[in-house]
N, CA, C and O of each residue as an XYZ file, in Angstrom:
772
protein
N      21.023    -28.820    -28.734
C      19.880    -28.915    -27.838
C      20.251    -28.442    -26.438
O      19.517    -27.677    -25.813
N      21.533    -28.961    -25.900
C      21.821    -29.144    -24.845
C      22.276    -27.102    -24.576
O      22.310    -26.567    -23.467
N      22.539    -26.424    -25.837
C      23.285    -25.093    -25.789
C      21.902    -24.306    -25.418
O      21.861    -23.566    -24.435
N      20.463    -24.570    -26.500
C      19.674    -24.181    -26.489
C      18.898    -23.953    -24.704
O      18.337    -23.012    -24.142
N      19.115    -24.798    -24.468
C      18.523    -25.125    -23.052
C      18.949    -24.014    -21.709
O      18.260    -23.449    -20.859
N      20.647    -24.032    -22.049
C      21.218    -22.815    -21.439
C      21.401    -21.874    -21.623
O      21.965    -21.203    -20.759
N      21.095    -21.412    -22.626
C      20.243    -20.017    -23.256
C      19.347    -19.753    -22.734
O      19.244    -18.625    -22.252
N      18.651    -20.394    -22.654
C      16.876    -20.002    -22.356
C      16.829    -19.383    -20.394
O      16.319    -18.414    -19.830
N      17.755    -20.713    -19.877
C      17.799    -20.684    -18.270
C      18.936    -19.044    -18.173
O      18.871    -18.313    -17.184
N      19.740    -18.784    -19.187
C      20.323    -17.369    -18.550
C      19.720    -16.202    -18.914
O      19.995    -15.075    -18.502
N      18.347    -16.722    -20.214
C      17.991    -15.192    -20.395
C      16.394    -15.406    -19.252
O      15.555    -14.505    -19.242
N      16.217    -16.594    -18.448
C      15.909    -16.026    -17.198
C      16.279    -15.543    -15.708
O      15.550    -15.027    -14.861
N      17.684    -15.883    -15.657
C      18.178    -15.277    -14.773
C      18.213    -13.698    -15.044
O      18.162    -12.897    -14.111
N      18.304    -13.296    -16.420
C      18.989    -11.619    -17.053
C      17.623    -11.087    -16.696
O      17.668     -9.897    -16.383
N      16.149    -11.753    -16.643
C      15.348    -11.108    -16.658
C      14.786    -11.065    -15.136
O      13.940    -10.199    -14.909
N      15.172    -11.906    -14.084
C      14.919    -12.163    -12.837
C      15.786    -10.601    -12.062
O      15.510     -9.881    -11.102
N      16.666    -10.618    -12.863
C      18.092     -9.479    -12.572
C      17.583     -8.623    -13.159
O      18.002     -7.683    -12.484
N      16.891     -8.106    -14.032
C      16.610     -6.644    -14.487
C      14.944     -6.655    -13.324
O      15.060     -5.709    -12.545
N      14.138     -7.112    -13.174
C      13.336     -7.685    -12.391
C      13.796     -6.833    -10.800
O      13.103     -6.067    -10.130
N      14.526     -7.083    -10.671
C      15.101     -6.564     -9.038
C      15.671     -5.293     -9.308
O      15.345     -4.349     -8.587
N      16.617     -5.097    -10.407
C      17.041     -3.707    -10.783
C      15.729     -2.778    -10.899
O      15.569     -1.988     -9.969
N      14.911     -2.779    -11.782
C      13.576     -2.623    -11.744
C      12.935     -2.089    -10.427
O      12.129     -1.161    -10.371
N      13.306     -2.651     -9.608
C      12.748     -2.589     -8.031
C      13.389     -1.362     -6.801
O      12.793     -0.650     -5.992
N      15.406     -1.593     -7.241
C      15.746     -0.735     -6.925
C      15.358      0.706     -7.726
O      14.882      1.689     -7.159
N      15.571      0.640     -8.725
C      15.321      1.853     -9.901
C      13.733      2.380     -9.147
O      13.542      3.590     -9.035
N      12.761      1.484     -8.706
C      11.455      2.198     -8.395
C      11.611      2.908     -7.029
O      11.064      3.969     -6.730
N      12.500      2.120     -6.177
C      12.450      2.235     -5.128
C      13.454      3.819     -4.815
O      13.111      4.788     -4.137
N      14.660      3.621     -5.530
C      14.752      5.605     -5.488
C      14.146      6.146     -6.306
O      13.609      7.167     -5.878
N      13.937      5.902     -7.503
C      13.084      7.165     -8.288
C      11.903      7.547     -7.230
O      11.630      8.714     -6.945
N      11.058      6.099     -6.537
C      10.107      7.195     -5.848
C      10.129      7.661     -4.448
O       9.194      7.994     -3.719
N      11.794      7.597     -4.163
C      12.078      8.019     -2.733
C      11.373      7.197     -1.669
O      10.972      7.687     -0.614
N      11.272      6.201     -1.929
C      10.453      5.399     -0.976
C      10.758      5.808      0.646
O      10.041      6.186      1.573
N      12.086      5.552      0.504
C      12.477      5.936      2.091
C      12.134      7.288      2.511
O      12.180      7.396      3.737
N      11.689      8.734      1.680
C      10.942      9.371      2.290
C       9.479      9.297      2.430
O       8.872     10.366      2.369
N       8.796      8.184      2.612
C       7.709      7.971      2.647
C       6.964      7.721      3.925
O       7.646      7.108      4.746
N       5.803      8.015      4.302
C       4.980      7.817      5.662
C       5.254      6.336      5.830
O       5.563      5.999      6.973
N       5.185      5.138      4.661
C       5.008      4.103      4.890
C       5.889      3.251      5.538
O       5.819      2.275      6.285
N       7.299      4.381      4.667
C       8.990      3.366      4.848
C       8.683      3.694      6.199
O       8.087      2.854      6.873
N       8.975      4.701      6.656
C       9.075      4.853      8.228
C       8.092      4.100      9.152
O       8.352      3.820     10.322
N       7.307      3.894      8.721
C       6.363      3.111      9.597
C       6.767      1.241      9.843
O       6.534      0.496     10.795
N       7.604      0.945      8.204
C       7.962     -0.252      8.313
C       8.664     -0.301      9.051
O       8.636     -1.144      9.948
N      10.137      1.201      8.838
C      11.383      0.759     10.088
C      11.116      0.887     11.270
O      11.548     -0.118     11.833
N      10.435      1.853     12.305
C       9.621      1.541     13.546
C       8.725     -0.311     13.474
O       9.109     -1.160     14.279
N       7.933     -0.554     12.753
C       7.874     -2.076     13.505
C       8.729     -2.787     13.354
O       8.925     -3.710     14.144
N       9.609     -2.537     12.131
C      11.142     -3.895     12.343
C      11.694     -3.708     13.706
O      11.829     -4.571     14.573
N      12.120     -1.910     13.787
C      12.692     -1.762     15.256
C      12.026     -2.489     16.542
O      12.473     -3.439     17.185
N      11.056     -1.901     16.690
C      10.020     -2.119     17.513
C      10.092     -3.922     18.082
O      10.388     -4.479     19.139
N       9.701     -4.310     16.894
C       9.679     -5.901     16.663
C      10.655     -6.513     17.029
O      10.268     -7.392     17.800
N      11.917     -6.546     16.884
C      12.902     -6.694     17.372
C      13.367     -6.434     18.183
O      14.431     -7.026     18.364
N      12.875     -5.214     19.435
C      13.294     -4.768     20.825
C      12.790     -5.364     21.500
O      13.404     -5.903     22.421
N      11.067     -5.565     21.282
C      10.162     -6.537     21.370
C      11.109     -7.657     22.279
O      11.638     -7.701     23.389
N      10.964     -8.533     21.058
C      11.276     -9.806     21.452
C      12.983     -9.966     21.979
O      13.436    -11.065     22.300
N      13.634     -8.966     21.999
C      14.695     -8.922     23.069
C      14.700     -8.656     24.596
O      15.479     -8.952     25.502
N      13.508     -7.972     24.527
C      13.132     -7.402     26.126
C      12.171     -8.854     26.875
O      12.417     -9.402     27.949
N      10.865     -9.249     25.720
C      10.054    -10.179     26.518
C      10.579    -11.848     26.593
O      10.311    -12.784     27.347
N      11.383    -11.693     25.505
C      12.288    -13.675     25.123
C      12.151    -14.301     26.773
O      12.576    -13.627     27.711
N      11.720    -15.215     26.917
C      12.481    -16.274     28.050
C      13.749    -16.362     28.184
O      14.292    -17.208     27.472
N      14.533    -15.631     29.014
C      15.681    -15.765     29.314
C      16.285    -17.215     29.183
O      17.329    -17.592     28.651
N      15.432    -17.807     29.746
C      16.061    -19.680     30.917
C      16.088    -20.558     29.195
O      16.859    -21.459     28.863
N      14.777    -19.802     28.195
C      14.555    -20.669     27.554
C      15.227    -20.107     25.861
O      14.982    -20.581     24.752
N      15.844    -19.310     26.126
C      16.245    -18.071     25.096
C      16.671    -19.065     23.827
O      16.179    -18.801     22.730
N      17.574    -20.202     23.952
C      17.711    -20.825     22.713
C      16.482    -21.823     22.171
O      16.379    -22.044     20.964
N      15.773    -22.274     22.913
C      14.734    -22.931     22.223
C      13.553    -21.839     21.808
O      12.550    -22.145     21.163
N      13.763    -20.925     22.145
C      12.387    -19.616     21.763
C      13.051    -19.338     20.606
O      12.389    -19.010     19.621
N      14.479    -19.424     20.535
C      15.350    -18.742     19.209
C      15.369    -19.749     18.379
O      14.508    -19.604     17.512
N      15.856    -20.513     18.291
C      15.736    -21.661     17.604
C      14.621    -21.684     16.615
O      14.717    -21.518     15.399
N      13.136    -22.005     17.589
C      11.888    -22.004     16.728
C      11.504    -20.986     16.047
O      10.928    -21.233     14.988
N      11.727    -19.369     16.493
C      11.861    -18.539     15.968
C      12.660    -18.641     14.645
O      12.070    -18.431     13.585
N      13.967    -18.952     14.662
C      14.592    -19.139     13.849
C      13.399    -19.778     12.820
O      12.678    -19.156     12.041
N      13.439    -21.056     13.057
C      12.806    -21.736     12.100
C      11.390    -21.078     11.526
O      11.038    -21.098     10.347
N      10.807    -20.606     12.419
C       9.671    -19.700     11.667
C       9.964    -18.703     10.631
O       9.387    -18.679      9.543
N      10.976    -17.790     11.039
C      11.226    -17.018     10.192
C      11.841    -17.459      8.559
O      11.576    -16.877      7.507
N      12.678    -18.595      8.739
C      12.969    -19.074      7.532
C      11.457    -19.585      6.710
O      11.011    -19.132      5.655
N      10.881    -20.650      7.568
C       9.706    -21.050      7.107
C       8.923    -19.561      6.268
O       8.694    -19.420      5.066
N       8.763    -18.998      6.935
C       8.230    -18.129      6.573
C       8.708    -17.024      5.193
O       7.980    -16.373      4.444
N       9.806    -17.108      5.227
C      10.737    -16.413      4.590
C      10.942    -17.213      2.894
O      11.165    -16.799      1.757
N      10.759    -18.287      3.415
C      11.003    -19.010      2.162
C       9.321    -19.364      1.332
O       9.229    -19.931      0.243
N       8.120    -18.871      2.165
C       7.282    -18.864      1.613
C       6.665    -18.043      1.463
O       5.543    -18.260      1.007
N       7.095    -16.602      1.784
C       6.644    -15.345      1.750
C       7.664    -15.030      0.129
O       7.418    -13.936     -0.380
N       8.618    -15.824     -0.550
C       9.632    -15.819     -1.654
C       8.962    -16.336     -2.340
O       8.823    -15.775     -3.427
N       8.249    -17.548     -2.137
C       7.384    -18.021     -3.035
C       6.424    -17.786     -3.544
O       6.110    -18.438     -4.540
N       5.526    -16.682     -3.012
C       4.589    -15.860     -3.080
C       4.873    -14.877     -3.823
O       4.357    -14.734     -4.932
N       5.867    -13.932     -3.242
C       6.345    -12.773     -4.166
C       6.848    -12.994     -5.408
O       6.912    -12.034     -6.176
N       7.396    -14.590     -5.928
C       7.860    -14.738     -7.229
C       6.669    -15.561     -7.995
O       6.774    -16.055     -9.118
N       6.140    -15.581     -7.607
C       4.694    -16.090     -8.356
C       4.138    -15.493     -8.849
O       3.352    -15.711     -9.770
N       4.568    -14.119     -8.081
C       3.404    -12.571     -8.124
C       2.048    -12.465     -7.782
O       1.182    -11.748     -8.285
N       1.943    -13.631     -6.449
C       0.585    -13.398     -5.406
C       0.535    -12.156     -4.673
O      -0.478    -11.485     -4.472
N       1.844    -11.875     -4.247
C       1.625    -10.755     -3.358
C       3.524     -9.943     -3.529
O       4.601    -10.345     -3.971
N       3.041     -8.735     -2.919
C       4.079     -8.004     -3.050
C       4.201     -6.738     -1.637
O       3.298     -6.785     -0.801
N       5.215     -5.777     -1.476
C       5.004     -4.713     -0.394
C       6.046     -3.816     -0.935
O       7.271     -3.871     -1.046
N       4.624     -2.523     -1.388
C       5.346     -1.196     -2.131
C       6.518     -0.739     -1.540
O       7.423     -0.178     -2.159
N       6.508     -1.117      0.381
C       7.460     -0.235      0.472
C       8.752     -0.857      1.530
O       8.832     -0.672      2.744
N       9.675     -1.612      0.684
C      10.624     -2.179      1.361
C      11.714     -1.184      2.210
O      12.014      0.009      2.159
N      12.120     -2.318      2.990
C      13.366     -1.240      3.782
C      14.677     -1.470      2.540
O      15.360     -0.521      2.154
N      14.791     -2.362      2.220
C      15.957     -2.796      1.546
C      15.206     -3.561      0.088
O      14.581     -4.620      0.133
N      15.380     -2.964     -0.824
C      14.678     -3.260     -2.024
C      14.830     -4.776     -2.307
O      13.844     -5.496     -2.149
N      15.866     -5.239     -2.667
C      15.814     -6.989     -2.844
C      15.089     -7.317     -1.699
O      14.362     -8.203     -2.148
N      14.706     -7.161     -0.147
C      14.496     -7.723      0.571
C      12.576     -7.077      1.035
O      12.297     -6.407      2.030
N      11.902     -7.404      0.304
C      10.583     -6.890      0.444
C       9.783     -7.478      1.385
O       8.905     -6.687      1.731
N       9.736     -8.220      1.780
C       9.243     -8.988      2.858
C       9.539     -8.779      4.459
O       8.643     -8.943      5.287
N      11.259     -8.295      4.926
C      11.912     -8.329      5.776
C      11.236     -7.345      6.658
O      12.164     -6.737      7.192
N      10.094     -6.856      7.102
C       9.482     -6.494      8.507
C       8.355     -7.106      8.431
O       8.186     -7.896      9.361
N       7.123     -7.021      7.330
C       6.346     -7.877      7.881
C       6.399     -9.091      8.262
O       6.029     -9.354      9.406
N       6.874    -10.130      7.389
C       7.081    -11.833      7.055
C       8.611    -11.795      7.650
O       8.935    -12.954      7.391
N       9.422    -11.384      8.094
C      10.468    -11.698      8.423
C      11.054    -11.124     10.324
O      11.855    -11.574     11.143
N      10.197    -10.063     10.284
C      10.099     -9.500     12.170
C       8.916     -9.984     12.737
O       8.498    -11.014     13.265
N       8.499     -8.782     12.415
C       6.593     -9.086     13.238
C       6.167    -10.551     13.325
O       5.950    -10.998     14.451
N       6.037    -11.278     12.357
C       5.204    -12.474     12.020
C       6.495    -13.221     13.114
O       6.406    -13.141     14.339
N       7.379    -13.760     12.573
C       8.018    -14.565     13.576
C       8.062    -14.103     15.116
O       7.774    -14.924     15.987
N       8.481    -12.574     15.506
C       8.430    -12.267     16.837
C       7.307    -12.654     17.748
O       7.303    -12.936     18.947
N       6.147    -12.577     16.658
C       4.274    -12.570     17.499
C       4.251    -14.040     17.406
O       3.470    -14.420     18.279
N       4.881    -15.364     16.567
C       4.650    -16.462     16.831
C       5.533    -16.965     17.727
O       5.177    -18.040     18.209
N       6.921    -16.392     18.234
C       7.673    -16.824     18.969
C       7.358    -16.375     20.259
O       8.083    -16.835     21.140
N       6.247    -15.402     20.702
C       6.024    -14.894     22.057
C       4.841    -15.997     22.352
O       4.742    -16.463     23.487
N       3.962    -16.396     21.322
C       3.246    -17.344     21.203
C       3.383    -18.806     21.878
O       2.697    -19.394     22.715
N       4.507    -19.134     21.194
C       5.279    -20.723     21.599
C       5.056    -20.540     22.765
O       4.149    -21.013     23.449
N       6.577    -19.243     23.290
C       6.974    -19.324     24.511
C       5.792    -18.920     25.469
O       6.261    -18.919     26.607
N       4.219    -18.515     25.501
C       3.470    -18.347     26.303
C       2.683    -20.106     26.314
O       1.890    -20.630     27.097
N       3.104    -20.415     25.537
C       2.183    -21.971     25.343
C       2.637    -22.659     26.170
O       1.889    -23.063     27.060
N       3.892    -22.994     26.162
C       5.301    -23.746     27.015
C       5.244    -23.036     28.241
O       5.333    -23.784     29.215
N       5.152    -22.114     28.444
C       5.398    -21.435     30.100
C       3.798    -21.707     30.732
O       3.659    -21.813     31.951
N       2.965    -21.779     30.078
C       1.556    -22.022     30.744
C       0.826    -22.929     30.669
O      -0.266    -23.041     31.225
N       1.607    -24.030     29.639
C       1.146    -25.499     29.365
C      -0.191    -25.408     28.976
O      -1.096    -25.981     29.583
N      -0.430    -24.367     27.500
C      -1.360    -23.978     26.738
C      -1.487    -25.123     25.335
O      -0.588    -25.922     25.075
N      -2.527    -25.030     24.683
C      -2.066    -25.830     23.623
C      -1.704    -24.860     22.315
O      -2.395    -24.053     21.693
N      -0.304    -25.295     22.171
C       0.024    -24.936     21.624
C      -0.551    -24.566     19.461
O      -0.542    -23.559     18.754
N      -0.860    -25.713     19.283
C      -1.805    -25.680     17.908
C      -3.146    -24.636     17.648
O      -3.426    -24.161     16.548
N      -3.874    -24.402     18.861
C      -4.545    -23.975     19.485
C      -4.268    -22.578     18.938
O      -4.525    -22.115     17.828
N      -3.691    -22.037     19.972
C      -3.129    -20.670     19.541
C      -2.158    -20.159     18.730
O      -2.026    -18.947     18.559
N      -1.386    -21.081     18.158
C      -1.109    -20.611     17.207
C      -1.438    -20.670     15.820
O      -0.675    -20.138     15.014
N      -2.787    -21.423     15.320
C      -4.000    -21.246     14.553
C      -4.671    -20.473     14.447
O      -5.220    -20.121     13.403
N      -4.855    -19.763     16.108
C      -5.868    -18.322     16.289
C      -4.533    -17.038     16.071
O      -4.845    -15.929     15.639
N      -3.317    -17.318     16.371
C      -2.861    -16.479     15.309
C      -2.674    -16.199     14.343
O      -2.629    -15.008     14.038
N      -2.485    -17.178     13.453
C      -2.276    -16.979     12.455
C      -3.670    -16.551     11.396
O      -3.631    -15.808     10.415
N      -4.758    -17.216     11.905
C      -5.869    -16.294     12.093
C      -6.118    -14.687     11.891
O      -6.745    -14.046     11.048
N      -5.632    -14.458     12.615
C      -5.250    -13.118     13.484
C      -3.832    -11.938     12.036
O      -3.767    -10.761     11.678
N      -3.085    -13.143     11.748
C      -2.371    -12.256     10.449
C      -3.160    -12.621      9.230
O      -2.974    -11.850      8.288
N      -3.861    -13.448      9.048
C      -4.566    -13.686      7.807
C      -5.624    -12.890      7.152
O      -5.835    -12.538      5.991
N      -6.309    -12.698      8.456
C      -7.022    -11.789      8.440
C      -7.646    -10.685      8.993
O      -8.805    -10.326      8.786
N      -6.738    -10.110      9.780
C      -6.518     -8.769     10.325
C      -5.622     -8.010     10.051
O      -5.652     -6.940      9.444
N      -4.184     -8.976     10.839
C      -3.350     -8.022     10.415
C      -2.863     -7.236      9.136
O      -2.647     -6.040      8.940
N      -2.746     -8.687      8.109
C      -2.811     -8.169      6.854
C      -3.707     -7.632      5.977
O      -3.124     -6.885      5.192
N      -5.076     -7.712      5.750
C      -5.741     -6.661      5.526
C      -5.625     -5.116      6.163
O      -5.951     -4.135      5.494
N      -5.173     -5.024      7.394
C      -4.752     -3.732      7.654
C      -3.634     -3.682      7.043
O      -3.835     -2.671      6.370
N      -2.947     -3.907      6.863
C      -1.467     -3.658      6.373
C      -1.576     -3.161      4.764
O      -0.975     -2.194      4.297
N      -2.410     -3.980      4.096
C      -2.974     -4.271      2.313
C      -4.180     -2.400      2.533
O      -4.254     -1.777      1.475
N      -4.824     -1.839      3.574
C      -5.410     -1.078      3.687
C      -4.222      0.238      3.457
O      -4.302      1.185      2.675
N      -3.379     -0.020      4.211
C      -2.358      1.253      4.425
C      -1.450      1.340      3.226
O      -0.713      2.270      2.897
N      -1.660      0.148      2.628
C      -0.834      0.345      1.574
C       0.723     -0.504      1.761
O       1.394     -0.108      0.808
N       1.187     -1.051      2.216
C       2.484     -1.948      2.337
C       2.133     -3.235      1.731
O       3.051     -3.706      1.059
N       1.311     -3.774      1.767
C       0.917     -4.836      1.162
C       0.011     -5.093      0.107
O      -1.174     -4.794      0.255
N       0.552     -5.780     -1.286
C      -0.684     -6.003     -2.016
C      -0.897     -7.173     -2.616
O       0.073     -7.751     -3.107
N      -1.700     -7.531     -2.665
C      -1.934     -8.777     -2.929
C      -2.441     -8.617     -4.899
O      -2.737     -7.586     -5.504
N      -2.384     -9.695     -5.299
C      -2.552     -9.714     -7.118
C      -3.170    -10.883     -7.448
O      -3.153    -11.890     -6.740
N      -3.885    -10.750     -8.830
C      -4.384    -11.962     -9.087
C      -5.267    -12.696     -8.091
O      -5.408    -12.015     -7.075
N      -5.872    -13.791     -8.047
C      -6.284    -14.533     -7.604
C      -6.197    -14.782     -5.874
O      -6.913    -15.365     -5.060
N      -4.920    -14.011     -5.803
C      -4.429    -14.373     -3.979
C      -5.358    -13.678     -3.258
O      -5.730    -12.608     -3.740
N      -5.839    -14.049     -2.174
C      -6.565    -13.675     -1.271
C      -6.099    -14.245      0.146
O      -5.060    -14.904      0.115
N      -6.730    -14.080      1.398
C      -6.239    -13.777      3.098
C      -6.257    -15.114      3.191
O      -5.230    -15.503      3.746
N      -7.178    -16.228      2.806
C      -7.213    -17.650      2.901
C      -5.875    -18.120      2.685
O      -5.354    -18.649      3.667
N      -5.101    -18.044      1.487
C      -4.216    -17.979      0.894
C      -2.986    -18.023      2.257
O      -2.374    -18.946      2.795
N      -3.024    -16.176      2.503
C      -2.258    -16.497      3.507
C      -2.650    -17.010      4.929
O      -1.992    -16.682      5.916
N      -3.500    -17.645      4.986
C      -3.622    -18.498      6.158
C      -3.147    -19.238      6.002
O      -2.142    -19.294      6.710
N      -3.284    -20.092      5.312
C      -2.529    -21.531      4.595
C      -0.740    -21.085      4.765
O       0.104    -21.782      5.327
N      -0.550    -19.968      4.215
C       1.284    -20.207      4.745
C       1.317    -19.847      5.846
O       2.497    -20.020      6.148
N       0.651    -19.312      6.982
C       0.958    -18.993      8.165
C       0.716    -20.482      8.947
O       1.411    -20.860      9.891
N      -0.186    -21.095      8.479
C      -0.489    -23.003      9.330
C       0.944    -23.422      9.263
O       1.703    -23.600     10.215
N       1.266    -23.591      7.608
C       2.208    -24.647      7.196
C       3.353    -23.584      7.865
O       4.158    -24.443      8.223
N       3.749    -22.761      8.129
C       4.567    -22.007      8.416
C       4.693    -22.587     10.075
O       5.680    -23.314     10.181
N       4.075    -22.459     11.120
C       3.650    -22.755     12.288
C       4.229    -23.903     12.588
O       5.082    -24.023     13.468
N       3.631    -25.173     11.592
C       3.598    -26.817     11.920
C       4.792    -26.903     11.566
O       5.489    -27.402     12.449
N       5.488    -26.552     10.387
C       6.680    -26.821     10.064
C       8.076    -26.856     10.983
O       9.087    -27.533     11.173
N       7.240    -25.349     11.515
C       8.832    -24.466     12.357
C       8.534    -25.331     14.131
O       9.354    -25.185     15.037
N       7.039    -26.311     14.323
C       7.272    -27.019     15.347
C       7.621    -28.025     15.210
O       8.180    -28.535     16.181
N       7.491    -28.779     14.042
C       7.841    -30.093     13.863
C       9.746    -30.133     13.861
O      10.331    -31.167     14.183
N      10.393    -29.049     13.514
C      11.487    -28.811     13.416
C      12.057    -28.516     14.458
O      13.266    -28.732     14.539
N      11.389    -27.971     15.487
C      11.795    -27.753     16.832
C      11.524    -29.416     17.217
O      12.453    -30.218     17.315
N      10.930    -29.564     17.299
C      10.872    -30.966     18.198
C      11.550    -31.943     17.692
O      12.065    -32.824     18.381
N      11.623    -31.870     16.240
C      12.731    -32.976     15.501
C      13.642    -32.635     16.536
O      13.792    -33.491     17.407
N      14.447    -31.307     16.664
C      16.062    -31.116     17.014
C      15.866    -31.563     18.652
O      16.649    -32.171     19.382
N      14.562    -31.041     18.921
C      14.754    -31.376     20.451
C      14.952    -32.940     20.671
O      15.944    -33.333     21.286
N      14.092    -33.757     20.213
C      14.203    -35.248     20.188
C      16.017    -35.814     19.646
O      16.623    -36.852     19.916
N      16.381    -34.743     18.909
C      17.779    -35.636     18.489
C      18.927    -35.512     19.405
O      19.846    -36.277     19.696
N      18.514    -33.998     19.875
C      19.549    -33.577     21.029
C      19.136    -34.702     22.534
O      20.099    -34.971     23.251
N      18.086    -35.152     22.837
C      18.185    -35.692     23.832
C      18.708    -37.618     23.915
O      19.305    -38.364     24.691
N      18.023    -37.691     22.593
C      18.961    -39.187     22.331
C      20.160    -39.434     21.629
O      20.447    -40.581     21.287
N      20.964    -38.369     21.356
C      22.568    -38.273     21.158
C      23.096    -37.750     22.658
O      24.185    -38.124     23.093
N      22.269    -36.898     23.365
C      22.764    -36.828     24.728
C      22.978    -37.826     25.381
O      24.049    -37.835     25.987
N      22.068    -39.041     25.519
C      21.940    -39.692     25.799
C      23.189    -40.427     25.563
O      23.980    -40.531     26.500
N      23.414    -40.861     24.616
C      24.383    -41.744     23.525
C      25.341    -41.424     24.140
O      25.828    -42.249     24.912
N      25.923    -40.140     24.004
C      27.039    -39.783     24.397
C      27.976    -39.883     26.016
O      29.130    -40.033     26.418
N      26.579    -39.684     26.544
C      26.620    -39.710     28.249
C      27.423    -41.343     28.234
O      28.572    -41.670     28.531
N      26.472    -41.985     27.842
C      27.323    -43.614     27.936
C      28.388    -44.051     27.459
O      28.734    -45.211     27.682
């Protein structure tokens, strides 16, 4: 019983692994990287990333990074969950295992981390706007994106859909910031004495 069981779990790993081979194999057979699209992804990763090196809060650079951080994982780990479900997918990766890594992994975190840090510097509410962003990728950005072709959505998934991971994505990556902020100031504390 117990042999049977681990059979079954490695001929889904063999098929998770031909699954991604699959992906590379599509991804040169159809030259992706000479494509209008690839290039368009690596300009906003670039872009996205100069971005938020040039505008970051200096004073505040590790707590903008930090939450950033945490968005992007948040995000990252539910933009994985999506793609292995087979809600959604993007024809044209920079790095084939990594299909997600400019939209859901640059852009989306950079535009919520300029977000925070305009909330905090202007004593905005923060929930506020970053609801109307995510808004804003649910159903703009990504329908443009699903228009041009980088993004497609399957089955049943629709922009609602990703609203819902852009919220839980948001609340998560603040509740996690403020967890660390709250622990760092009462172990500071602790320690001082």
């Amino acid at each position: 019983m117990e042999h049977n069981r681990v059979e079954q779990f490695d001929k889904i790993v063999k098929t998770i692994r031909d699954g991604y081979r699959a992906l590379t194999e599509y991804w040169l057979e159809w030259s992706i990287y000479t494509a209008f699209e690839f290039w368009l992804m690596v300009l906003l990763f670039i872009a996205s990333l100069a971005f938020v090196l040039i505008k970051i809060d200096k004073e505040k650079i590790f707590l903008i990074g930090f939450y950033g951080y945490s968005i992007h994982m948040t995000i990252g780990y539910l933009d994985m969950y999506g793609r292995n479900m087979g809600f959604w997918n993007f024809p044209f990766p920079l790095i084939p295992g990594l299909p997600g890594l400019v939209l859901d992994s640059s852009i989306v975190p950079v535009i919520f981390m300029m977000v925070y840090q305009w909330t905090l510097n202007h004593n905005k509410n923060y929930y506020l706007y970053s609801f109307l962003t995510a808004c804003f990728f649910a159903f703009i950005f990504k329908p443009s994106m699903e228009a041009i072709g980088v993004l497609k959505l399957y089955g049943k998934a629709n922009y609602f859909h990703l609203l819902i991971v852009y919220v839980t994505a948001f609340l998560i990556s603040r509740f996690l910031t403020n967890l660390f902020l709250w622990l760092q100031k009462k172990y500071s504390k602790q320690l001082s004495h």
